[in-house]
C-alpha positions as CSV (number, residue, x, y, z in Angstrom):
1,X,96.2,-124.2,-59.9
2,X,98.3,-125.7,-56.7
3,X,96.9,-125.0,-53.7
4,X,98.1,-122.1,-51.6
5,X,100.8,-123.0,-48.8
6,X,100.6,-121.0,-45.7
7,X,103.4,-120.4,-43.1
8,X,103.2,-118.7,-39.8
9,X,106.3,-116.7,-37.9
10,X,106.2,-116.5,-34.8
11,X,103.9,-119.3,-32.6
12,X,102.6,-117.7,-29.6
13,X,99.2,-116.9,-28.9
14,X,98.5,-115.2,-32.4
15,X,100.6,-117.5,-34.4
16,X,99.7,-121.1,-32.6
17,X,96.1,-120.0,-33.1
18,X,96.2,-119.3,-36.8
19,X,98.4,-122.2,-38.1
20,X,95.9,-124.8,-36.4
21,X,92.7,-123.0,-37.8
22,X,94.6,-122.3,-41.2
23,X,95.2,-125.8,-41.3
24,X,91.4,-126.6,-40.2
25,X,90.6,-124.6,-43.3
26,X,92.4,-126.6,-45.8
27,X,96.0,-125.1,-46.2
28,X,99.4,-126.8,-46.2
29,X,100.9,-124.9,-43.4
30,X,104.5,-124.7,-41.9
31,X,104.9,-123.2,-38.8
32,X,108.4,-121.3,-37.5
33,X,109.7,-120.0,-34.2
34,X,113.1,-119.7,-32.9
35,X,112.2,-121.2,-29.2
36,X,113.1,-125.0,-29.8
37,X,110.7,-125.7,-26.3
38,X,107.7,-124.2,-28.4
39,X,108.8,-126.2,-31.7
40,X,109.0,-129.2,-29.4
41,X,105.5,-129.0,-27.7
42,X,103.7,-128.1,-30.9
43,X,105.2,-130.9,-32.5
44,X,103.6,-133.1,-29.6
45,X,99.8,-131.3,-29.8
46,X,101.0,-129.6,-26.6
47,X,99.9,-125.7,-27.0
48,X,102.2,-123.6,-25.1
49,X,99.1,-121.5,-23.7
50,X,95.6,-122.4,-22.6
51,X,93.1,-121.9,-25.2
52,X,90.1,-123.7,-25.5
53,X,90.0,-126.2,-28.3
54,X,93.6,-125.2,-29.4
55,X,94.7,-128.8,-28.2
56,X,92.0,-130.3,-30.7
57,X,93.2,-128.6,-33.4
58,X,96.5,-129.2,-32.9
59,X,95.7,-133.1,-32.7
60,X,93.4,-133.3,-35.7
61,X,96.5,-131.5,-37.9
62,X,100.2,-131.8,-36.4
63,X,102.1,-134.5,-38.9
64,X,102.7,-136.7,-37.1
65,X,100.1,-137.3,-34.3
66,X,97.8,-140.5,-34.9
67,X,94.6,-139.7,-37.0
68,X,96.0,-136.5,-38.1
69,X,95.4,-135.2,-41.5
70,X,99.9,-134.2,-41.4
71,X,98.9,-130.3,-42.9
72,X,100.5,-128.7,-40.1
73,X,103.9,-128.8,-39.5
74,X,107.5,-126.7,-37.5
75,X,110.5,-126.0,-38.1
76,X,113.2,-123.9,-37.3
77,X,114.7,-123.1,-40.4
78,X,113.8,-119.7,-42.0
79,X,115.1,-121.3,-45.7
80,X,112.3,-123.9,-45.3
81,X,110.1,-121.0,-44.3
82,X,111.4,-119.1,-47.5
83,X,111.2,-122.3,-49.9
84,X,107.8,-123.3,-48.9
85,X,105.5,-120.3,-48.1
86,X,103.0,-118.7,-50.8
87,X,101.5,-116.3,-47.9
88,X,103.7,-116.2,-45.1
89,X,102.0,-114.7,-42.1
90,X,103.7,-112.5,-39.6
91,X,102.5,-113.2,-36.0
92,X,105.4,-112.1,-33.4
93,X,104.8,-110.1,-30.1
94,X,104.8,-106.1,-30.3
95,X,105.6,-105.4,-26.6
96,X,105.6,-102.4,-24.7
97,X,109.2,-100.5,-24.8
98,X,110.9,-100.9,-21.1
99,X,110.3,-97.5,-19.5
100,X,108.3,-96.3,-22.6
101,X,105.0,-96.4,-23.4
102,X,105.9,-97.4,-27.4
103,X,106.0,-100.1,-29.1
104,X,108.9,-102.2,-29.0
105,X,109.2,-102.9,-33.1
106,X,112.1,-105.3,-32.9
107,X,110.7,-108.8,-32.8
108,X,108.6,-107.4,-36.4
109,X,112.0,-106.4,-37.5
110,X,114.3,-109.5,-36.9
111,X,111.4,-111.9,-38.2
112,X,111.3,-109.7,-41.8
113,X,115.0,-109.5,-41.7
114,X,115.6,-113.1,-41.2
115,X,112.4,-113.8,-43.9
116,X,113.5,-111.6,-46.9
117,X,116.5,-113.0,-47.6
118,X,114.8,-116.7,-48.4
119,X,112.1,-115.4,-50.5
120,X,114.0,-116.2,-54.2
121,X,110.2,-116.4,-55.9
122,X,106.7,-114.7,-55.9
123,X,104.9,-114.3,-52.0
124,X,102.7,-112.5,-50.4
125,X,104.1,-111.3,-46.8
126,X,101.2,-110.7,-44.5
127,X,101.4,-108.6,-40.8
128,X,99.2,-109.6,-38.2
129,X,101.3,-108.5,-35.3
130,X,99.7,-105.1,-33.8
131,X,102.1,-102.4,-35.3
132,X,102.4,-98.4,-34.8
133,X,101.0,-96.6,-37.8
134,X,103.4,-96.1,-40.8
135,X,105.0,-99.3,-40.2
136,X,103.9,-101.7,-43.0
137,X,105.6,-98.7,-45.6
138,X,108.6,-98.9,-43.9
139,X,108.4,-102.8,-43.8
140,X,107.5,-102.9,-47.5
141,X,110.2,-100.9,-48.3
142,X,112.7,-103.9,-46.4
143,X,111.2,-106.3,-48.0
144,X,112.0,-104.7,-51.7
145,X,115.1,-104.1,-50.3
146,X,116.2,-107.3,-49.3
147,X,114.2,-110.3,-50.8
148,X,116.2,-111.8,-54.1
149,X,112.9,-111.9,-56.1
150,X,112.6,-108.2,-55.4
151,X,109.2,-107.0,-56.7
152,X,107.7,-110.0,-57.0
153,X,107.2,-109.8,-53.2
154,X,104.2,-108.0,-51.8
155,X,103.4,-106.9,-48.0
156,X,99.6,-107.0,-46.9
157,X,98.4,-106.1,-43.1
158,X,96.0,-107.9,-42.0
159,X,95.2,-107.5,-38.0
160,X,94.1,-110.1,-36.0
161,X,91.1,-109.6,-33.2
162,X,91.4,-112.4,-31.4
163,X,89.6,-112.5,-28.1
164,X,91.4,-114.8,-25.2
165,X,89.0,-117.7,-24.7
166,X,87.4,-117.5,-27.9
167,X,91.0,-117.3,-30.1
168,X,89.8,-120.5,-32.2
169,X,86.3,-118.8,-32.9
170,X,87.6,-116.0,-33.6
171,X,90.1,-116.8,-36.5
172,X,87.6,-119.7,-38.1
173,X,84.6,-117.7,-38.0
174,X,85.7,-113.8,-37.8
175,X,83.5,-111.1,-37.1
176,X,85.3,-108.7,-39.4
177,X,88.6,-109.3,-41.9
178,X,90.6,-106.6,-42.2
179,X,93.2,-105.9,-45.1
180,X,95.6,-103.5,-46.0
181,X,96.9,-103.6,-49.5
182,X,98.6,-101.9,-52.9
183,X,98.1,-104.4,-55.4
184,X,95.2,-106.3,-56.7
185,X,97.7,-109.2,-56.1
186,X,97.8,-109.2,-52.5
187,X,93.8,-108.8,-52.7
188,X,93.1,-111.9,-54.5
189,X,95.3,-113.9,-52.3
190,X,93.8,-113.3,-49.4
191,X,90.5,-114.0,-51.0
192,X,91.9,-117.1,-51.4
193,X,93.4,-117.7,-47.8
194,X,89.8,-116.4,-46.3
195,X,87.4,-118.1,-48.7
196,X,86.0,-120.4,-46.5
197,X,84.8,-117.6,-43.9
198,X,83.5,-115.1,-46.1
199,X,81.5,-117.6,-48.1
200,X,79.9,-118.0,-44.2
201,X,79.1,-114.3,-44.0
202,X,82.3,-112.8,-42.6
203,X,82.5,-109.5,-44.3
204,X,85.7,-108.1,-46.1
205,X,86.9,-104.6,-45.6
206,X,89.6,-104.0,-48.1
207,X,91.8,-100.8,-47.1
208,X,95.2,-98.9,-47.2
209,X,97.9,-99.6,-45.2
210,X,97.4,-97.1,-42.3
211,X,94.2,-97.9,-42.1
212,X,94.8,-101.5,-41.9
213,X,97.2,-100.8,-38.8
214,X,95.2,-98.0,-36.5
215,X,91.8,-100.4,-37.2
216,X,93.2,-103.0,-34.1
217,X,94.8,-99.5,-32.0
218,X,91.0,-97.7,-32.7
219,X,89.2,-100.5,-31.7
220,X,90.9,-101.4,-28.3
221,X,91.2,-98.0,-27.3
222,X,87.4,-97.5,-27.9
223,X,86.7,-100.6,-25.8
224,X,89.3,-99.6,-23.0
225,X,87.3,-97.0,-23.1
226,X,83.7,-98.1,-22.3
227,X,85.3,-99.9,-19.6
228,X,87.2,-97.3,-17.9
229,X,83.7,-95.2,-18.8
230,X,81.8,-98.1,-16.7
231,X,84.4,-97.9,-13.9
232,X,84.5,-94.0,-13.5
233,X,80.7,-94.0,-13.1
234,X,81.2,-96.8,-10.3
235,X,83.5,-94.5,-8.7
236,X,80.6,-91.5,-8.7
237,X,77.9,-93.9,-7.6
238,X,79.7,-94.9,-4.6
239,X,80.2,-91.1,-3.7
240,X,76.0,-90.4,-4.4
241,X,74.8,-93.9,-3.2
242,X,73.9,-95.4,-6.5
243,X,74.3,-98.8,-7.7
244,X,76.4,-99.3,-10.9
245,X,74.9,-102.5,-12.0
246,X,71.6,-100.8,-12.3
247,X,73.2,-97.9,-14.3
248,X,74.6,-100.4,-16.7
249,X,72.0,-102.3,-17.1
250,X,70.0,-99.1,-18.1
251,X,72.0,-97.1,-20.3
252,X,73.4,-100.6,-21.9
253,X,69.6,-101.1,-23.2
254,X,70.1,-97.6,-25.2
255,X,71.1,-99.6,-29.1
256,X,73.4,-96.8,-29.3
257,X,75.8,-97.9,-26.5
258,X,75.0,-101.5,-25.5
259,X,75.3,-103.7,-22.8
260,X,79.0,-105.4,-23.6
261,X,82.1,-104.4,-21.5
262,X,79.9,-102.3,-19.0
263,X,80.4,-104.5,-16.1
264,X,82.4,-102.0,-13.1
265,X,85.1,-103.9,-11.6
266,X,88.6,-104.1,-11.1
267,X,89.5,-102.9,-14.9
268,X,91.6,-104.5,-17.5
269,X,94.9,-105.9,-18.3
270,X,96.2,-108.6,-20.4
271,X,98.8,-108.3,-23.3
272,X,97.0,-106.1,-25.3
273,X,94.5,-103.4,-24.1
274,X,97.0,-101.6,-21.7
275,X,99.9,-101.6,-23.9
276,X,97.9,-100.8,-27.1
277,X,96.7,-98.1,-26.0
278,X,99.7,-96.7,-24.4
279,X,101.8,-97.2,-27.9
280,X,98.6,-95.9,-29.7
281,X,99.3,-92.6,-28.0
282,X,103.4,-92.9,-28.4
283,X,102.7,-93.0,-31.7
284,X,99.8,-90.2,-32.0
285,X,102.7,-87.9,-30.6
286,X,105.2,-88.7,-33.0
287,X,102.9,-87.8,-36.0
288,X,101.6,-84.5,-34.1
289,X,98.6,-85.8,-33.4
290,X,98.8,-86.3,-29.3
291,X,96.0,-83.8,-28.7
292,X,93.8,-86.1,-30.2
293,X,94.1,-89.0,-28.0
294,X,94.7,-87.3,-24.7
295,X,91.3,-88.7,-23.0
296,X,93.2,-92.2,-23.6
297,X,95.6,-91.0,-20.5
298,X,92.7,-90.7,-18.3
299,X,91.4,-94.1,-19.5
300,X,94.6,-95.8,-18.6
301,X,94.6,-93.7,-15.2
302,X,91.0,-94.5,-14.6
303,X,92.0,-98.2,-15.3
304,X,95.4,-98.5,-12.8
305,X,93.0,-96.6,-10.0
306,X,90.8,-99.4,-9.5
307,X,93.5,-102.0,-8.8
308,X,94.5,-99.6,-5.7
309,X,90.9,-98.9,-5.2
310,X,90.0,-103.0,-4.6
311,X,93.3,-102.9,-2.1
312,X,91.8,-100.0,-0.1
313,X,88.3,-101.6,0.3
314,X,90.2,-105.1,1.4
315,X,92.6,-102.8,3.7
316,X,89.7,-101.4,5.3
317,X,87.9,-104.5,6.0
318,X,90.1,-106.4,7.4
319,X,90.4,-103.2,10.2
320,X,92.8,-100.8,8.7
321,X,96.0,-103.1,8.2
322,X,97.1,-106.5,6.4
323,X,99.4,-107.5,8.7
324,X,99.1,-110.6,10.1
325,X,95.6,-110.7,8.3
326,X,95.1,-114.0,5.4
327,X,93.5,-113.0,2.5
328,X,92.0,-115.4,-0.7
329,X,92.2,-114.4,-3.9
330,X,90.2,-116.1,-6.2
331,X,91.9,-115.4,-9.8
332,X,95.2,-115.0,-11.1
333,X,94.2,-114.7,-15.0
334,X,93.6,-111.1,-16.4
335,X,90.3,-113.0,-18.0
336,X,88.8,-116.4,-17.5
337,X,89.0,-119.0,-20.0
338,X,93.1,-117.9,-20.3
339,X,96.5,-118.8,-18.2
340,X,97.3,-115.2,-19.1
341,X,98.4,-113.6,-16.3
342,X,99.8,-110.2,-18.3
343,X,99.2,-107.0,-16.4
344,X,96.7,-109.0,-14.5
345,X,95.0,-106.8,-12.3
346,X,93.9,-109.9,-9.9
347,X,97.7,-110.5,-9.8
348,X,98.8,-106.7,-9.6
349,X,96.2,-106.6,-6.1
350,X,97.4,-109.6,-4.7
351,X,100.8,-108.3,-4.8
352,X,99.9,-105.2,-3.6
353,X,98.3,-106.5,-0.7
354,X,100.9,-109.2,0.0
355,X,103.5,-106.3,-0.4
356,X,101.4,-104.3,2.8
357,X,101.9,-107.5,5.0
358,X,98.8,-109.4,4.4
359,X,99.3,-113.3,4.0
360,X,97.8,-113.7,0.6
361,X,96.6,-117.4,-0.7
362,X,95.9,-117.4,-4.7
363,X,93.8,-120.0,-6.7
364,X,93.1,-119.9,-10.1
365,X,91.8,-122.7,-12.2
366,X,94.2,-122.5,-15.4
367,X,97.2,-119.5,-14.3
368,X,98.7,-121.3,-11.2
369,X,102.2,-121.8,-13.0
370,X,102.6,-118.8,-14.9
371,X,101.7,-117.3,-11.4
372,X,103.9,-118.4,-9.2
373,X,106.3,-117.4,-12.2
374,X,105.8,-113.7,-11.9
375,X,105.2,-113.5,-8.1
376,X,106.7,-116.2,-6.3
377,X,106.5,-114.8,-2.7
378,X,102.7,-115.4,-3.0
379,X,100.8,-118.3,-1.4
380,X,99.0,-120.7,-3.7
381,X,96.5,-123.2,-3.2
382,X,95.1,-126.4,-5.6
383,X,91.0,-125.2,-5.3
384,X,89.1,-122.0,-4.2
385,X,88.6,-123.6,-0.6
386,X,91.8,-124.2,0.2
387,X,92.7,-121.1,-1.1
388,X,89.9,-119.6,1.3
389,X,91.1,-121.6,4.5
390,X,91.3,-119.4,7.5
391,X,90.7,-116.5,5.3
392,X,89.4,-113.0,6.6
393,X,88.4,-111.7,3.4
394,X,87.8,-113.3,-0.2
395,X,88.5,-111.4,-3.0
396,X,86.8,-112.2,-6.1
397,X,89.3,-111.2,-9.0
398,X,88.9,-113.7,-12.1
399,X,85.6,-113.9,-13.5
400,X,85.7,-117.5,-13.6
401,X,82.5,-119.6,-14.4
402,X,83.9,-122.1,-11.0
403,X,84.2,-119.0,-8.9
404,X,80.3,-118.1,-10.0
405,X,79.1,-121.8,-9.0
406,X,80.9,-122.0,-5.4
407,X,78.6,-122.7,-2.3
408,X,78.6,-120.0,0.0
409,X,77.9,-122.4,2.7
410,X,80.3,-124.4,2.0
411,X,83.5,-121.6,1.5
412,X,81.3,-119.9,4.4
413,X,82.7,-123.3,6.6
414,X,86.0,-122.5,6.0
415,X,86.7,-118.5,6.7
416,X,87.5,-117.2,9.3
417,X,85.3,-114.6,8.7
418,X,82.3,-114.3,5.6
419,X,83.6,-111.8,3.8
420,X,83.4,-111.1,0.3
421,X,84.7,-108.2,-2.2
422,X,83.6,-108.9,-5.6
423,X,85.8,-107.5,-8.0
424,X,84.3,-108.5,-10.9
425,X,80.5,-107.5,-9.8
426,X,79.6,-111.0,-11.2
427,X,78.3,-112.7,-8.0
428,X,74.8,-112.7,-6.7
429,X,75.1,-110.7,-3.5
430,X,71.6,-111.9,-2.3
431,X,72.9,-115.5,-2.9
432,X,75.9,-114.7,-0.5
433,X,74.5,-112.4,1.9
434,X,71.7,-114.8,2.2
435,X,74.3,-117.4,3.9
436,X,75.8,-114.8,6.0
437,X,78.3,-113.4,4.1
438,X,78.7,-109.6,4.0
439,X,79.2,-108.9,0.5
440,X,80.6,-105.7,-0.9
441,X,81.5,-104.6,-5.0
442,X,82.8,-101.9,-6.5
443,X,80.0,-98.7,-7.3
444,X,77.1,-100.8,-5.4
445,X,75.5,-100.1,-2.0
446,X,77.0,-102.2,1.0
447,X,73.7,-104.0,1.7
């Protein structure tokens, strides 16, 4: 039997990811988008985002590239797409509605529109694209509808859980594969497509449809949870005088609950947690199930409250107003290890402060352009002590590993004054207060 060819719609962060590491597994794979500046970088081993070892990938595989094995390639052309695919895998954005807290459906919609009508023989249509509940019926029903080989067309769900950072991991040696099927069909091809990872220990949970699509939903909104969790107890230890690292560290030695994503700080963002949850709860209310996911509102609120929180304790250190007052921000990125500055809330604060007159400088080591593309009007610098220069409070934002191994002498040399607010409770305040700084964090005791 041939072996199975693989295409990918759509080649952002999901889809740029999983054609290089379905290619690293083996499979023939032809990659589509409709952005000819994407096409054109790909085809070049350029990745239009920063993710370690994508660029590896993409040089080991793209046809074309010297030394490359030529089992990835991109096109434009949905009849190609059509003609070629066995498995063709869906990977296009799900965006937050404008003004809504839904999902915005239509990038799913165009790329199964513009897919059907080229599949003349037996495939298996695969979604990976984070989807409100009911969807894959209503997409299975379009593809029966208008693909020319009709039944012989199948729809599978498969969601991805890809962590920014650790993307390439992720999708070559997953912790979990999820599938949603109807037909033994669709089972045994994606078997096939994951052989390589389950014969390494990555389990297999075969499933429904709508249990395919709320698994992602469930499991962002459970960790958006122990994070807002972590956050509101920072908020009551500052009140009673406690220290939130401690409590972390304690309760995350209970098996039960664990020590991951208990770190108090300035919350999350990114392209995923805050608008998952927020369509996870559009969609609740549409099936008459809002009551059941009402403690996600105070989770989000929780979440937004500490970004105005980390401008209050810079407002009042700097004496009660920005103006005329330079602050550093060190971080841009929503995470390290990304250029993803998505609801960043490093990015949200430095505009917020910037907005209230203070003279903010920004340095991050991988978001700089993106950045500057979503807040112009801020300052930027080329390294955390230029960034720093004159400075009358630091703001430690990104959780970056270069941020961690800074000097404190040495930024200490070029403040104006040593002072420090860790967002991201990941610096070693003794270090720091040790060379003079006065060091503050969110839920800890000023000294």
């Amino acid at each position: 039997m041939a072996p199975l060819k693989i295409t990918v719609i759509g080649t952002g962060y999901l889809g740029a990811t999983h054609a290089v590491a379905m290619a690293e597994l083996g499979f023939e794979v032809l990659g589509l988008d409709v952005v000819p500046e994407k096409i054109a970088m790909l085809e070049a081993g350029r990745a239009p985002m920063y993710e370690p070892g994508l660029e590896d990938l993409l040089a080991r595989h793209v046809a074309g590239l010297p030394g490359s094995s030529g089992r990835l390639r991109f096109t434009r052309s949905w009849e190609e797409v059509g003609a070629f695919g066995d498995v063709h895998f869906v990977c296009v954005n799900t965006p937050q509605k404008h003004g809504e807290y839904a999902c915005d459906m239509s990038y799913v919609d165009a790329a199964f529109e513009s897919l059907a009508p080229h599949l003349n023989g037996p495939a298996l249509v695969v979604g990976k694209s984070t989807v409100p509940v009911g969807s894959a019926a209503r997409l299975a029903a379009k593809l029966a509808e208008l693909a020319p080989a009709g039944a012989d067309v199948e729809l599978a769900w498969n969601p991805e859980f890809l962590r920014e950072g650790f993307a390439v991991q992720d999708t070559l040696h997953p912790d979990r594969i999820v599938i949603g099927v109807r037909g033994e069909r669709g089972e045994k091809l994606l078997r096939e497509v994951y052989e390589t990872p389950m014969s390494e220990g990555s389990p297999l949970v075969v499933t429904d449809f709508p249990t395919a699509e709320l698994v992602k939903t469930a499991a962002n909104s459970f960790l958006a949870t122990k994070i807002s969790f972590i956050n509101a107890m920072a908020e009551v230890c500052e009140a009673a005088g406690g220290d939130v690292v401690k409590l972390a560290e304690a309760i995350g030695h209970d098996e039960r609950i664990g020590s991951k994503f208990l770190r108090a700080g300035i919350g999350f963002g990114g392209g995923c947690l805050p608008k998952d949850i927020r369509a996870f709860m559009a969609r609740a209310g549409e099936l008459g199930a809002d009551q059941a996911l009402t403690f996600l509102r105070e989770v989000d609120s929780i979440n937004m409250r500490r970004r105005g929180h980390m401008v209050e304790l810079a407002r009042e250190a700097v004496g009660g107003s920005f103006l005329g007052k330079r602050v550093a921000v060190l971080g841009a990125t929503f995470k390290p290890d990304s250029d993803d500055v998505r609801d960043s809330p490093a990015l949200n604060v430095a505009g917020q402060i910037h907005l209230q007159g203070g003279q903010v400088t920004v340095y991050d080591p991988k978001g700089m352009d993106n950045a500057r593309r979503v807040f112009p009007t801020l300052g930027y610098a080329d390294s955390a002590l230029a960034a720093a220069r004159g400075a009358e409070v630091v703001l430690h934002l990104t959780e970056w590993r270069e941020f961690r191994d800074l000097d404190p002498e040495e930024l200490g040399a070029v403040v104006t004054d040593r002072l420090l607010l860790d967002g991201r409770n990941a610096l070693d305040p003794a270090r720091w207060r040790a060379a003079g700084w006065t060091y503050r964090a969110m839920g800890r005791p000023q000294a």
